[in-house]
C-alpha positions as CSV (number, residue, x, y, z in Angstrom):
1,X,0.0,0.0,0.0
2,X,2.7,2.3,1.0
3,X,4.3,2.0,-2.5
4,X,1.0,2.7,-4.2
5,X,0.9,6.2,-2.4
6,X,4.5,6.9,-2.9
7,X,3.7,6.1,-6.6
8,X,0.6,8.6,-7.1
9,X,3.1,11.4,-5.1
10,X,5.7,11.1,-7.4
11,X,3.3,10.9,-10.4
12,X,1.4,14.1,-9.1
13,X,4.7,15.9,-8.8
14,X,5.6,14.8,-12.2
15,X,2.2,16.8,-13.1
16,X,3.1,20.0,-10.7
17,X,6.2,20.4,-12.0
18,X,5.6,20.4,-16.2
19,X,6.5,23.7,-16.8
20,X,3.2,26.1,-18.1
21,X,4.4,26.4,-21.3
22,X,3.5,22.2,-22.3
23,X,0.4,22.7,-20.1
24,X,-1.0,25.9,-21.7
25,X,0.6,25.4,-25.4
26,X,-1.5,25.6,-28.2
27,X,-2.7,22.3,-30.3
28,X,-2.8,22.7,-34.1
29,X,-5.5,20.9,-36.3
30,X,-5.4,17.8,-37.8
31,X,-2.9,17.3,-40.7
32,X,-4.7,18.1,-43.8
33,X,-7.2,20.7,-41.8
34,X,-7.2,24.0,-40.4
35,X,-9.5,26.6,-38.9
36,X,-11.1,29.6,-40.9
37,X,-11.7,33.3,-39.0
38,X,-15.1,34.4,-40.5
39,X,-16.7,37.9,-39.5
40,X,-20.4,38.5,-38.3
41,X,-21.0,38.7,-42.7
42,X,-19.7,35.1,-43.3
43,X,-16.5,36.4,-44.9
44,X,-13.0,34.9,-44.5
45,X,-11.2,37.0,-42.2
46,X,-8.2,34.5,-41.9
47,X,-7.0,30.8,-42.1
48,X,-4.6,28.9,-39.8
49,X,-3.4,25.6,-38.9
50,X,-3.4,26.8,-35.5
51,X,-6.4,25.7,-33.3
52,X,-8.3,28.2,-32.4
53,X,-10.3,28.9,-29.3
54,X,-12.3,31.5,-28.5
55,X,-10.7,34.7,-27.0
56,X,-7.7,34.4,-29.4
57,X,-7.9,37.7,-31.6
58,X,-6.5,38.4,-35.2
59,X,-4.9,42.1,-36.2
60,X,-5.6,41.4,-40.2
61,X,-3.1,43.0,-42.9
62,X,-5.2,46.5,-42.9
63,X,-4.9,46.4,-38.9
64,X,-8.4,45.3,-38.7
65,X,-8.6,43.6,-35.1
66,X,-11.0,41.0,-35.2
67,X,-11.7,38.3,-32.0
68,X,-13.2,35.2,-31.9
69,X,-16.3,34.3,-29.9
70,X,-17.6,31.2,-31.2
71,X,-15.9,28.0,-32.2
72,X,-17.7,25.1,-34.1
73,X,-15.6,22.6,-35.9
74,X,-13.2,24.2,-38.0
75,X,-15.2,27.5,-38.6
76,X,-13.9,30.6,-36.3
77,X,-17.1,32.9,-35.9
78,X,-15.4,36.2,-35.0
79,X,-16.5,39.7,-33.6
80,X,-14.8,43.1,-35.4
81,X,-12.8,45.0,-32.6
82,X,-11.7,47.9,-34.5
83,X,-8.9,49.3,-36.2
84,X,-5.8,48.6,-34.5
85,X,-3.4,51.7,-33.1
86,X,-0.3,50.8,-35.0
87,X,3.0,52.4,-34.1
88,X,4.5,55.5,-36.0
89,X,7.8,55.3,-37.6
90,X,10.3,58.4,-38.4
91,X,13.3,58.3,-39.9
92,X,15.9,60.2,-37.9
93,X,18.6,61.7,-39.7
94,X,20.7,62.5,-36.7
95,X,20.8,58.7,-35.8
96,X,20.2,57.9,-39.6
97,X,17.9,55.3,-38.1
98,X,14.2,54.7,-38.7
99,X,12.6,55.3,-35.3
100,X,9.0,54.9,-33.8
101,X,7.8,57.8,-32.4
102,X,6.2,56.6,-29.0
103,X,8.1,53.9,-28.5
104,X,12.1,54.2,-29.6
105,X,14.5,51.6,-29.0
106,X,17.7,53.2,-27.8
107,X,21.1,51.9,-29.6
108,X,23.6,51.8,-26.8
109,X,26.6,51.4,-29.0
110,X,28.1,51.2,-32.2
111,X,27.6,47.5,-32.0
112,X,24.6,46.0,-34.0
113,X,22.2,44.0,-31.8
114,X,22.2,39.8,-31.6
115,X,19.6,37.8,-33.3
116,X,18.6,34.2,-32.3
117,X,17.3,32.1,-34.3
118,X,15.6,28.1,-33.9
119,X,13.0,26.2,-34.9
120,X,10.3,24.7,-32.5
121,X,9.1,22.2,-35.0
122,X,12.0,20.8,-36.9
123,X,10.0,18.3,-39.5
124,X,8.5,21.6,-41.4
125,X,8.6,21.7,-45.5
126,X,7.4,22.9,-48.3
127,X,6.3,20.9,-51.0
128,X,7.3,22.6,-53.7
129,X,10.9,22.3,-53.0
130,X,11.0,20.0,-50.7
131,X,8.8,17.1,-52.1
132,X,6.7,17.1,-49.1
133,X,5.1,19.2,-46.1
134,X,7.1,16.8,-43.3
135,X,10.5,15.7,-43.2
136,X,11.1,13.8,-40.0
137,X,14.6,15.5,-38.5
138,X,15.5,17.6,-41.1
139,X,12.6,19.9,-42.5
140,X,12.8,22.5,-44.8
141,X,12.3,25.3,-42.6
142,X,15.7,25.1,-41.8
143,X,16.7,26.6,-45.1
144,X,14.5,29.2,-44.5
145,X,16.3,29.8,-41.0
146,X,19.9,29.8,-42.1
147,X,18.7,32.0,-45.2
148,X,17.4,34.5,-43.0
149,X,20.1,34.2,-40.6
150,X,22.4,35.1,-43.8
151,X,20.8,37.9,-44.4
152,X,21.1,39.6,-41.2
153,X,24.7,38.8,-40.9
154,X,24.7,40.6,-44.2
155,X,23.1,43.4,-42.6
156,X,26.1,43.7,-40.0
157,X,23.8,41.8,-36.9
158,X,25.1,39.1,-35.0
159,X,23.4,36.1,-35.6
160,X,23.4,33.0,-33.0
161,X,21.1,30.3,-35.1
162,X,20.4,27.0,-33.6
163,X,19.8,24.0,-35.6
164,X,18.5,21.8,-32.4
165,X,16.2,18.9,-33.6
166,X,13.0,19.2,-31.1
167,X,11.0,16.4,-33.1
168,X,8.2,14.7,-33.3
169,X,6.0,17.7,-34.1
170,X,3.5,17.0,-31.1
171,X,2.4,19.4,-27.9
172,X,5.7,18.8,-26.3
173,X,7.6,20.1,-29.1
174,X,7.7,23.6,-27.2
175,X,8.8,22.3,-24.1
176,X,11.8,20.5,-26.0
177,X,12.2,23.8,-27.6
178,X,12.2,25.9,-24.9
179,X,15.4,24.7,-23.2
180,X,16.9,25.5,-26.6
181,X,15.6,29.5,-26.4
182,X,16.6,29.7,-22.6
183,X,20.0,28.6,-23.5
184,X,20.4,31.1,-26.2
185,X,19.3,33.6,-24.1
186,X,21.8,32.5,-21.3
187,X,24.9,31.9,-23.6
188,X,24.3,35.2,-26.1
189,X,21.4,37.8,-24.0
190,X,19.9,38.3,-27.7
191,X,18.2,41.5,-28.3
192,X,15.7,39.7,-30.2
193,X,14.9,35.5,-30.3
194,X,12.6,34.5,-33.2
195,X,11.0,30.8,-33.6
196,X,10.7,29.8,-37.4
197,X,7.8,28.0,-38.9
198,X,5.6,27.6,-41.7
199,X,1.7,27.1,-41.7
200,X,-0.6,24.6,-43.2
201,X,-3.5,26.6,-45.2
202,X,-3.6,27.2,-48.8
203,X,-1.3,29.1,-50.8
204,X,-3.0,32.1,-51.3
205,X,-3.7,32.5,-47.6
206,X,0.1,33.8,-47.7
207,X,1.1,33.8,-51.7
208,X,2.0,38.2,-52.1
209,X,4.3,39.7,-54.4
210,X,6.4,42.6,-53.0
211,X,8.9,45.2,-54.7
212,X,8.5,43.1,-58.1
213,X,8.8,39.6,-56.8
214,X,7.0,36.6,-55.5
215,X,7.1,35.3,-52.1
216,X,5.3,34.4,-49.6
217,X,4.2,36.9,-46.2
218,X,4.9,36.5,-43.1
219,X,2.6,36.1,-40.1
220,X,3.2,36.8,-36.6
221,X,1.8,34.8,-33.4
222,X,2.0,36.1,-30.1
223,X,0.7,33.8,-27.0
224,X,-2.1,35.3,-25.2
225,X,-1.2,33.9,-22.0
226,X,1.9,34.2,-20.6
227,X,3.2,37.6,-18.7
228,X,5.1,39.4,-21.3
229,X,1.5,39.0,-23.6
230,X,1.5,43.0,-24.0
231,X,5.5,43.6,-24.8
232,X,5.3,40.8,-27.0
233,X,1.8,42.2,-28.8
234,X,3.7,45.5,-28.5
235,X,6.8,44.0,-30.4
236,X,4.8,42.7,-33.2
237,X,3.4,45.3,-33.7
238,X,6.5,47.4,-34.4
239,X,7.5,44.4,-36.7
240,X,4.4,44.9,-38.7
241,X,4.5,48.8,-38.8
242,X,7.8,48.4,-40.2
243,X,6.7,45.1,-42.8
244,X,3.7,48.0,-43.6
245,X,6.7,50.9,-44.3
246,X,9.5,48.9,-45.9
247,X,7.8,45.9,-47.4
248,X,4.3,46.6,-48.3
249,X,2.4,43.6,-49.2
250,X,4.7,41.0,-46.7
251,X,2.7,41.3,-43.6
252,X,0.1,38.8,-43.0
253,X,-1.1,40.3,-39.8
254,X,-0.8,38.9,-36.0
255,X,-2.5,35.9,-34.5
256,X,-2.7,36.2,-30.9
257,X,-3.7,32.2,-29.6
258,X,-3.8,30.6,-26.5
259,X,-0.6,29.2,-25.4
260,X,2.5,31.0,-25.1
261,X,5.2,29.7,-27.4
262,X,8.0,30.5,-24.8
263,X,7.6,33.9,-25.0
264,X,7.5,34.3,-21.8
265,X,11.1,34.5,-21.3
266,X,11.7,37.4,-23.0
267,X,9.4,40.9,-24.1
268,X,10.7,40.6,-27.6
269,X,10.6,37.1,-28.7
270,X,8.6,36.8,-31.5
271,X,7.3,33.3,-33.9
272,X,6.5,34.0,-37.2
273,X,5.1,31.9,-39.8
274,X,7.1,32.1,-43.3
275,X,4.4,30.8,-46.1
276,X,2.1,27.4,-46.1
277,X,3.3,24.0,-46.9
278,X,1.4,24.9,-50.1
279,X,4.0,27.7,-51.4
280,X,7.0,26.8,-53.0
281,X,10.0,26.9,-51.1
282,X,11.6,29.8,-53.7
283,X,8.7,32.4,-52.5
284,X,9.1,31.4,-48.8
285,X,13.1,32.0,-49.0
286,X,12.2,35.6,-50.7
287,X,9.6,36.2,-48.1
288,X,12.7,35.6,-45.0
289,X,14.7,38.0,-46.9
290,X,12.7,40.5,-47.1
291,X,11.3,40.1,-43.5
292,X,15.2,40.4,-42.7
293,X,15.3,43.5,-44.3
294,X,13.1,45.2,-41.9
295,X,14.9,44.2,-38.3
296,X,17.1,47.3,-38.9
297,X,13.9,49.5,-39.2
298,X,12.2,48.0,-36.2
299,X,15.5,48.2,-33.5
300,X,16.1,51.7,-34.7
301,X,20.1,50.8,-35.8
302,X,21.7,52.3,-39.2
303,X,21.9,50.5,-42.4
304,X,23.7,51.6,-45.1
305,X,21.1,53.0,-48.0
306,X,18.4,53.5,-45.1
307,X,19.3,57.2,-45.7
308,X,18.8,57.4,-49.5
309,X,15.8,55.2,-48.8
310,X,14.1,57.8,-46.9
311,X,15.0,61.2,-48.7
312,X,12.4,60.7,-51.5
313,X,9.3,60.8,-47.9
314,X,11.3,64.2,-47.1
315,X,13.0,65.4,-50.0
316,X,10.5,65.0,-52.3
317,X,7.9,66.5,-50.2
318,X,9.9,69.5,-49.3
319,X,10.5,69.8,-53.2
320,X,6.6,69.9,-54.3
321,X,6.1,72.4,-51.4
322,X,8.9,74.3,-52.9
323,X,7.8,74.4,-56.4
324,X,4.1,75.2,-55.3
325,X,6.0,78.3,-53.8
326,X,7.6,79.5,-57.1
327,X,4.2,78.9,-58.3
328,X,2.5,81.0,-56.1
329,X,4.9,84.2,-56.4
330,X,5.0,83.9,-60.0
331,X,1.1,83.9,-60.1
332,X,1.0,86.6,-57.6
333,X,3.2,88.8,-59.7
334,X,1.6,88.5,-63.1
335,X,-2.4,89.3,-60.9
336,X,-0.5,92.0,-59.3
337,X,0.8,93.2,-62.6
338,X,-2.3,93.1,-64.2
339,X,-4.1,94.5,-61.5
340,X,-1.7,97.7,-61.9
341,X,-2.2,98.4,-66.0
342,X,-5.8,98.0,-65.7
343,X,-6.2,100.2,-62.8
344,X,-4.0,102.9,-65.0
345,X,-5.6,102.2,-68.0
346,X,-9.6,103.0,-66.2
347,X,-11.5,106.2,-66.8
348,X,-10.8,108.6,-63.5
């Protein structure tokens, strides 16, 4: 008897002691299914492979916040919130930096900041590209990873990427995963940790082309319930204002969902979802470039041709109101002229 009650302790303590983030993580659907956001009109406000419950919200592309209410099967019935009060960015010509105006982040030193990079669910592929959505141990998302990791390191970050397997793609995935993210946060302090994945909807849920070229956009997912919920919301949203001013057409707006993803060890990590298993591979690799492109712009640090890049919003406006100018005083000269030799020429 005394070994049966020594036996339930140890198996409740097992229970006590999983950490939150495998006990409040978010399920996905069933392979080959995933959940669509309607509004109060029936129309498709968003799909993901994400499960969704109700409470989780959806900031759309247009910053159109939408929350869900009601779910039954795979339909999301969803109430409209509003527009969302997205942050401001200026570019500042003293720091020759693009910074937000209510919520700057101060560059200490010359030194660019550290990005981390891993992967939570390491079987992730694309398709086209890959030859199929699941490759057990080494998915295609790891491409994306070290692609976007390349980019930033040609942008003059730091770069700590981390090619840890955390397989099999089930709910402990994130708990494997998160000793991964609290060791890169130990060994480096990042400024910023991002978790890489890629969704499980149809392709034109994220197929966009931007500047020219195909690729696929990028989605943000913040957890709703862990303590840094609002920095992390905060931080997104200063990724999509700066998606919306460099790279129009790349966002794919922010889930918020019920789990946490690990983010509650830090206020700025952030997961993002780089294109469907239905998008080829090419378009997803463009879409991590591009999303690369706009770290600089959201952590307020110099990039060579950021400068250039902003003259034509302040040079070119400065150079219609100047030309209206000349305009005007030219106009007013010739009326004021020909208000004059009339005048003269009038019967007294």
């Amino acid at each position: 008897m005394n070994k049966w009650y020594v036996a339930i302790l140890i198996a409740l303590l097992g229970v006590l002691c999983v950490p939150s983030a495998v006990l409040g993580q978010q399920e996905e659907a069933p392979r080959g299914k995933y959940y669509t956001l309607v509004d109060e009109n029936n129309n498709i406000v968003h799909q993901t492979a994400i499960k969704v419950y109700p409470g989780d919200e959806y900031i759309s592309s247009d910053n159109s916040r939408y929350k869900v209410v009601e779910v039954v099967g795979e339909t999301a019935r969803c109430v409209y919130q509003g527009e969302e009060r997205m942050p401001v960015l200026n570019y500042n010509p003293e720091k020759k930096a693009w910074i937000f105006q209510e919520h700057s982040i101060p560059v200490e030193t010359q030194k660019k900041p550290t990005i981390a990079i891993y992967h939570t669910h390491s079987d992730e592929s694309y398709i086209k590209g890959d030859g199929k959505e699941s490759i057990e141990g080494n998915g295609g998302i790891y491409d994306i990873g070290k692609i976007f990791a390349d980019r930033l390191r040609q942008l003059g970050f730091e770069v700590i990427y981390s090619d840890n397997n955390h397989n099999p793609h089930d709910i402990n995935a994130y708990n494997r995963s998160r000793r991964t993210a609290m060791q890169l946060i130990k060994e480096s302090t990042p400024d910023v940790v991002v978790d890489i994945h890629r969704d499980a909807v149809p392709a034109d849920q994220y197929q966009t082309e931007v500047k020219g070229q195909d690729a696929t956009k990028i989605k943000l997912v913040v957890g709703r319930t862990n303590p840094n919920m609002k920095a992390n919301l905060d931080f997104a949203k200063q990724i999509k204002a700066a998606m919306d001013k460099q790279t129009p057409g790349l966002s794919n707006g922010i889930f918020m969902g019920k789990g946490d993803y690990n983010q509650d060890l830090s206020p700025r990590v952030t997961l993002i979802e780089v294109g469907s298993h239905t998008n080829s591979k090419d378009e997803a690799e463009k879409g991590a470039k591009l999303f690369a492109s706009t770290i600089p712009v959201v952590l307020g640090v110099p990039v060579e041709g950021q400068e250039a890049a902003a003259k034509p919003l302040t040079g070119g406006s400065g150079g219609a109101g100047t030309a209206i100018l000349i305009i005007l005083v030219v106009v007013g000269a010739a009326a004021a002229g020909y208000y004059f030799l009339n005048k003269g020429a009038q019967p007294r």
